[in-house]
C-alpha positions in Angstrom: 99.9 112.0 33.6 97.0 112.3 35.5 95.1 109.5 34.0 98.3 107.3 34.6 98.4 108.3 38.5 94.5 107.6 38.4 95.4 104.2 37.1 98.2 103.3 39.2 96.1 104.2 42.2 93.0 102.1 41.3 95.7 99.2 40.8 96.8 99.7 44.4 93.5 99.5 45.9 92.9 96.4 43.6 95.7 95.3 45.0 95.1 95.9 48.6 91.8 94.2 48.2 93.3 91.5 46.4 95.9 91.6 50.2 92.9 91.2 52.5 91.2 88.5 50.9 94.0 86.0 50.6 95.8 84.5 53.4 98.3 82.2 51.8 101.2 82.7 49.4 99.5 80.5 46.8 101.1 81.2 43.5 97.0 81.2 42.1 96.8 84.0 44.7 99.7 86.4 43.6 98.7 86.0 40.1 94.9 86.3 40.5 95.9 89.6 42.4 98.5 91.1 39.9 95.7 90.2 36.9 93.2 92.2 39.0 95.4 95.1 39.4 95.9 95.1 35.8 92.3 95.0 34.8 91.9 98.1 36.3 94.3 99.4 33.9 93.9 97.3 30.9 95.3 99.6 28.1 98.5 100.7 30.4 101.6 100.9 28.6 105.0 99.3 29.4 106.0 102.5 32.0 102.3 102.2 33.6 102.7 98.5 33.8 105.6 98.7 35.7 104.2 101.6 38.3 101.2 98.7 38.8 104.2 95.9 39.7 105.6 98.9 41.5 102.7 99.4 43.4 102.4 95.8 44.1 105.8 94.9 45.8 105.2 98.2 48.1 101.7 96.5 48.5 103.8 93.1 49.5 106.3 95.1 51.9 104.1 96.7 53.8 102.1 93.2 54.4 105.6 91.5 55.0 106.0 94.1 57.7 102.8 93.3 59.5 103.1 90.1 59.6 106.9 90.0 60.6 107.4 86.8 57.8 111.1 85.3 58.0 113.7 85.6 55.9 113.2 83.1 53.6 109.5 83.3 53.4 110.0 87.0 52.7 112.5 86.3 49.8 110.1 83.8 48.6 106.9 85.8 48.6 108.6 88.7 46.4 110.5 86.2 44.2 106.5 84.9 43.4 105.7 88.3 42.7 108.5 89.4 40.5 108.1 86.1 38.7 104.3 86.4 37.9 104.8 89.7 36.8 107.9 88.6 34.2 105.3 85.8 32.8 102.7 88.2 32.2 105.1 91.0 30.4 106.7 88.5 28.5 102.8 87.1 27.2 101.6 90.3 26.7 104.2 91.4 24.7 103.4 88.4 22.9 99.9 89.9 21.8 98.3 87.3 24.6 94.9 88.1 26.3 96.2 87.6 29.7 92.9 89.3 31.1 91.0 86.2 29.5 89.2 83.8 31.6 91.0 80.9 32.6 94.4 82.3 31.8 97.5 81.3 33.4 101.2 81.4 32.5 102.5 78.0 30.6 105.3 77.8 32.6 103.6 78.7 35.9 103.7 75.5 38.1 106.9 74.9 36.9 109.0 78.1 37.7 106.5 78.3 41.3 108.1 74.3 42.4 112.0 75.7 41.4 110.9 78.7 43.8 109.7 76.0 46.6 112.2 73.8 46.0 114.7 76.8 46.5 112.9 77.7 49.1 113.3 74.6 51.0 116.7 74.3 50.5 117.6 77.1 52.0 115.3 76.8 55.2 117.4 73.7 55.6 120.8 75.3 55.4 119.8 77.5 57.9 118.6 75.1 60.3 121.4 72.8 59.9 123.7 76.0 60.3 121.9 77.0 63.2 122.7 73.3 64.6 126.0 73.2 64.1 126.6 76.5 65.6 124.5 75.6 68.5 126.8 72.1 68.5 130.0 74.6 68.4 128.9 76.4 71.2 128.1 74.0 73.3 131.5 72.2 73.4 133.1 75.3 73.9 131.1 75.4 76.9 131.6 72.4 77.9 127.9 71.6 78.0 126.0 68.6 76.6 124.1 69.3 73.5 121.1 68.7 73.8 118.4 67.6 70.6 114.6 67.9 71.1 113.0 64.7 71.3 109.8 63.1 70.9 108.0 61.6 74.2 108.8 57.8 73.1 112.3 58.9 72.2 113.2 60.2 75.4 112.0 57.5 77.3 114.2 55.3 74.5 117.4 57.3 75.0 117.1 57.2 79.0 116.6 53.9 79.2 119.6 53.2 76.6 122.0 55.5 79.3 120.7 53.2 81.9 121.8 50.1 80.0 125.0 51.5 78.8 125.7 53.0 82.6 125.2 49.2 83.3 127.3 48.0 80.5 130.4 50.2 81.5 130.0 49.3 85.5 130.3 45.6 84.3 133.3 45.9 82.1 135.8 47.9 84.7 133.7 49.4 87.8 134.7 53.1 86.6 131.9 55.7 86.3 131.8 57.4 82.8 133.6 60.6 82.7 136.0 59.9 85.2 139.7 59.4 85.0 140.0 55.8 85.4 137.1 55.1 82.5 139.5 57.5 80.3 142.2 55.0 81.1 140.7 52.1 80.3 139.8 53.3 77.3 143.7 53.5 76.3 143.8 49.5 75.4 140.6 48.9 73.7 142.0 52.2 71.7 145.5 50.3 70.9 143.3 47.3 69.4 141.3 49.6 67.3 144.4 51.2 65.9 146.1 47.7 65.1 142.8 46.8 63.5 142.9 49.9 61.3 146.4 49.8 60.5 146.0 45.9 59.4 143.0 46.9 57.3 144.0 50.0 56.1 147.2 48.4 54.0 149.3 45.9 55.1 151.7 47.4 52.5 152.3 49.8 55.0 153.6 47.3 57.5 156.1 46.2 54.8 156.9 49.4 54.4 157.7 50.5 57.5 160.9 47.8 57.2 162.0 48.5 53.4 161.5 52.7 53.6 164.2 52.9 56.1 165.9 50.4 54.4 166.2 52.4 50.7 167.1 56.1 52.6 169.6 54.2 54.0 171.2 52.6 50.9 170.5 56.1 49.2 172.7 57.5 51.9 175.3 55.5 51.9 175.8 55.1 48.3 176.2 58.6 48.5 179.5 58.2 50.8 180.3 55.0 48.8 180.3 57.3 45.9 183.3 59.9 47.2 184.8 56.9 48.6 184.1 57.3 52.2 183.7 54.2 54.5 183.4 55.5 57.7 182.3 58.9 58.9 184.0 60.2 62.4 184.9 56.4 63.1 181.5 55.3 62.6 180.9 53.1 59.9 178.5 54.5 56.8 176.1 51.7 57.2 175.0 51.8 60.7 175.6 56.0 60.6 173.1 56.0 57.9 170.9 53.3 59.7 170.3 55.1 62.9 169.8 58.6 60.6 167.2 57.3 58.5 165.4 55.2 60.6 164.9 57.4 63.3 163.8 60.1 60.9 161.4 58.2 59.1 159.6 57.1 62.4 159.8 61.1 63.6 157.9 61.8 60.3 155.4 58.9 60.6 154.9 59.8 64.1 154.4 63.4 63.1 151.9 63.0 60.4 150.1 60.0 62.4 149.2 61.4 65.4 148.4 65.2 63.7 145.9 63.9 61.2 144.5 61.6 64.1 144.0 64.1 66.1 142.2 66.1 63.4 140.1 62.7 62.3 139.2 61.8 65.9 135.6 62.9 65.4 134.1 59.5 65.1 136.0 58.0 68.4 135.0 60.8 70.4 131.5 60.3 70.5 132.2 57.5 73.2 132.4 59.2 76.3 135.4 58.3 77.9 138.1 58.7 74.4 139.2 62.1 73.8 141.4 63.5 70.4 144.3 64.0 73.2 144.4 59.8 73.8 143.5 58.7 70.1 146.7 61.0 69.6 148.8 59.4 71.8 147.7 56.3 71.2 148.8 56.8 67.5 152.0 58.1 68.6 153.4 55.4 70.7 152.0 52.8 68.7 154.1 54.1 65.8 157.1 54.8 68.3 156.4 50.2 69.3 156.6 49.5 65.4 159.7 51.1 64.6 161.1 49.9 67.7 160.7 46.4 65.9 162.0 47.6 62.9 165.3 48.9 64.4 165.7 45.3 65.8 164.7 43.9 62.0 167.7 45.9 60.6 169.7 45.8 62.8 170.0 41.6 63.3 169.7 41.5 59.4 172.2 44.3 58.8 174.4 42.4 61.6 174.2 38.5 60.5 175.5 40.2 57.0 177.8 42.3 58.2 176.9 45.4 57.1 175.8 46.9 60.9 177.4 47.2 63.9 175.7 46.5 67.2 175.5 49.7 70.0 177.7 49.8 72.9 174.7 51.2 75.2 171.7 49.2 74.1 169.5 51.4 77.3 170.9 54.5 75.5 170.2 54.1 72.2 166.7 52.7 72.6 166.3 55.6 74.8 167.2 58.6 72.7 165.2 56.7 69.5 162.2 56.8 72.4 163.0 60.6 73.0 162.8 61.3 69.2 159.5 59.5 68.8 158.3 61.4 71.7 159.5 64.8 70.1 157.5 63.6 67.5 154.4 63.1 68.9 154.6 67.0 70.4 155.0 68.1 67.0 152.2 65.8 65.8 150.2 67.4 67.9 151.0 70.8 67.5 150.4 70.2 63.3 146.7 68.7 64.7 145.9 71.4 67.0 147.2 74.2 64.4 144.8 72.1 61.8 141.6 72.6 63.7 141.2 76.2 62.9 143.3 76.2 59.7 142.2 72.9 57.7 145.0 73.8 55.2 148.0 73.7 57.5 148.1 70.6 56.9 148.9 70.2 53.4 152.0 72.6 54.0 152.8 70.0 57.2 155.5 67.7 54.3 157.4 71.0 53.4 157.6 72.1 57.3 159.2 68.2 58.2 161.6 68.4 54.7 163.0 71.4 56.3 163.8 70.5 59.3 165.3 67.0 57.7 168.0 69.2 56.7 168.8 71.0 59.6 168.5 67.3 62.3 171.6 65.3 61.3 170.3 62.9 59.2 172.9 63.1 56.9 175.8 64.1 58.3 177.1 65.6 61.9 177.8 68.8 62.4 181.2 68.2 63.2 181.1 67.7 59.4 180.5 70.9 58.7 182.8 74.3 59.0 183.3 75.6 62.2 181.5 79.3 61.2 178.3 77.1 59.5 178.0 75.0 62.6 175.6 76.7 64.7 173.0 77.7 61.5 172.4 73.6 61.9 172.2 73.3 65.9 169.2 75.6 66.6 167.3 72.1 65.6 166.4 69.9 68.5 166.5 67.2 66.4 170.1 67.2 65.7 171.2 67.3 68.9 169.3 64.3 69.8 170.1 62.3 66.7 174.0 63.2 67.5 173.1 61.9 71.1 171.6 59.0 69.7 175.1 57.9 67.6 177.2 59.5 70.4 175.5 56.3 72.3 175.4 54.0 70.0 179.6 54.1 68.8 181.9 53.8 71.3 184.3 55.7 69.1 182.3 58.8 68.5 181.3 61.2 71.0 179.7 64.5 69.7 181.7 67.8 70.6 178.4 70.3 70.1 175.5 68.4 71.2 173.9 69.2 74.3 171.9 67.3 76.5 170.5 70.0 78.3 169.5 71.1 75.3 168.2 68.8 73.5 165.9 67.8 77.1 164.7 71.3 77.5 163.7 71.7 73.6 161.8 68.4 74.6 159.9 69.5 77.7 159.2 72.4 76.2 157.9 70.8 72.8 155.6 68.7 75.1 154.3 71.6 76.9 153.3 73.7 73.8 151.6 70.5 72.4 149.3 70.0 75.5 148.6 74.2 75.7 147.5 74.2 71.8 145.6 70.5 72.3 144.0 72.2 75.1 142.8 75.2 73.2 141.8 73.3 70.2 140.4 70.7 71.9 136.5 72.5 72.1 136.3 72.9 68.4 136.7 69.5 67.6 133.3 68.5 66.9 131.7 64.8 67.0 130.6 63.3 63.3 
């Protein structure tokens, strides 16, 4: 026992030698110093063996510790160690003369580059972390972020902020940052948006006509089916029109203007567009479309026959505006909610489904039993949609929507949307 202690300590001075004369973590190094500390133990057995590797990672610490090493370079050094001593066991188990001259481990440079390589990665995780944490903090601030630049790179981005400065004075004499540059950006945003939409699938146009067009044969044929032509004196057709349509453009405008919001990242790096305008923007350009498509269906639907025209054009255009508008709250409500929870918005279908149910689309609730009525009128969206055909047929006026109620859910709908944009606003970050 004695010997062994003897041994073990001759290893550690070896090693401490081995300590002072290298200054690098050069895998040569490690294993030129865990062969020396073996030499003064050659005949050692597996238990003294590992009291010398013992001996050398307290040997490691204690240098690690004076030299204050980081993290990873820490991790890396003992990984070397541990590594040189598993390719020595494993050859001298092997019956190998790993105190020869010129011996090193076959697999040596190999298993040393996965270590760098590993090494590497990880340094640049951590940087990049440390960015975007750096980025996060700064919006939430509401401070420029600012990158370390090179000497001919700064003089390159000032003088690129002088031409652009120049470039925004020329377009429409507003100073970046202000309210009128914000505004001006509202049209050039509408363009980009039409572009996108015409890109993106012009299927989707089409669509826009023909989805509102098969709910509201599905609908109908459904009061066809128990042979019911008109529903409170309103004909099926046009009850069903004014029903689907609206809803569809409530659920377009819903899912538009939340995942813009949440996809703004790209647009906001120009300094006068915010995710609030590329929002709106979304929003009332939806709300424009189906506008058009109303007046699509409903000449067609007329010069056949099938639809009936409204008795308050102002009205009815006005209450379909309302609902697009209550829409684009609720868009932004999903967007904002989506910010911090990225999954929200996979559960954002099932949410608008529900409320489908409970908004009039398919029937009134004067349809309904007296004690079942009021389980379907907590939803804003009925009342309005009962507005919207309490406007558009002169011979149906609905008994249990309210006005006042359907204008307070609004403003209030509207002011959630901006409070929750507002708070979610700093953690959107630029791509």
């Amino acid at each position: 026992m004695e010997v062994a202690s003897a041994a073990v300590a001759d290893a550690a001075a070896g090693a401490h030698g081995a300590r002072e004369r290298r200054t690098s973590d050069d895998i040569g190094d490690v294993l030129t110093a865990v062969l020396d500390a073996l030499a003064s133990a050659p005949r050692e057995s597996v238990a003294g063996r590992r009291r010398i590797y013992e001996a050398l990672e307290s040997e490691l610490e204690a240098e690690l510790t004076h030299e204050s090493a980081p993290p990873e370079r820490a991790d890396f050094r003992r990984r070397q160690l541990r590594m040189v001593a598993r390719l020595l066991e494993i050859d001298i188990r092997a019956g190998e003369d790993v105190l020869a001259a010129g011996y090193a481990p076959a697999t040596l440079g190999a298993d040393n580059a996965r270590l760098t390589d590993g090494l590497e990665r990880r340094a640049q995780q951590r940087r990049q972390q440390e960015a975007r944490d750096a980025r996060r903090l700064a919006s939430r601030d509401d401070v420029a972020f600012e990158v370390a630049l090179q000497p001919q790179e700064a003089r390159e981005v000032a003088l690129l902020r002088t031409r652009l400065a120049g470039m925004h004075a020329r377009q429409h004499g507003a100073q970046p940052g202000t309210l009128q540059s914000r505004l001006a950006s509202i049209v050039p945003l509408f363009r980009i948006q039409l572009h996108i939409l015409q890109n993106e699938s012009r299927i989707a146009l089409l669509w826009s006509v023909v989805g509102p067009a098969v709910l509201l044969s599905l609908i109908s044929s459904l009061y066809f089916l128990m042979g019911t032509h008109y529903v409170l004196g309103m004909d099926v057709p046009t009850f069903s029109l004014l029903g689907a349509t609206t809803w569809i453009m409530f659920r377009q405008i819903v899912f538009r203007t939340s995942t813009a919001y949440v996809s703004a990242r790209g647009l906001i790096n120009l300094e006068p567009v915010t995710p609030l305008a590329v929002a709106l923007v979304q929003g009332c350009l939806f709300i424009a479309i189906y506008l058009g498509v109303y007046a699509i269906l409903i000449t067609v639907g007329h010069s056949v026959g099938l639809i009936t025209l409204p008795v308050r054009w102002s009205g009815a255009i006005a209450y379909v505006v309302m609902m697009g508008g209550a829409g684009v709250a609720m868009g932004l409500i999903f967007g904002s909610i989506a910010i911090g929870w990225h999954f929200f918005l996979r559960l954002a279908p099932v949410i608008e489904r529900c409320l489908e149910l409970f908004s009039s689309v398919f029937f009134v609730s004067e349809q309904l039993p007296e004690p079942y009525r009021k389980y379907f009128l907590w939803s804003p969206f009925a009342h309005g949609l009962q507005l919207l055909r309490s406007s558009y047929f002169d011979t149906y006026s609905s008994h249990d929507a309210s006005f006042t109620y359907f204008i307070t859910a609004l403003v209030f709908l509207a002011v959630l949307a901006v409070a929750m944009e507002r708070r979610a606003r700093p953690n959107v970050q630029p791509m």
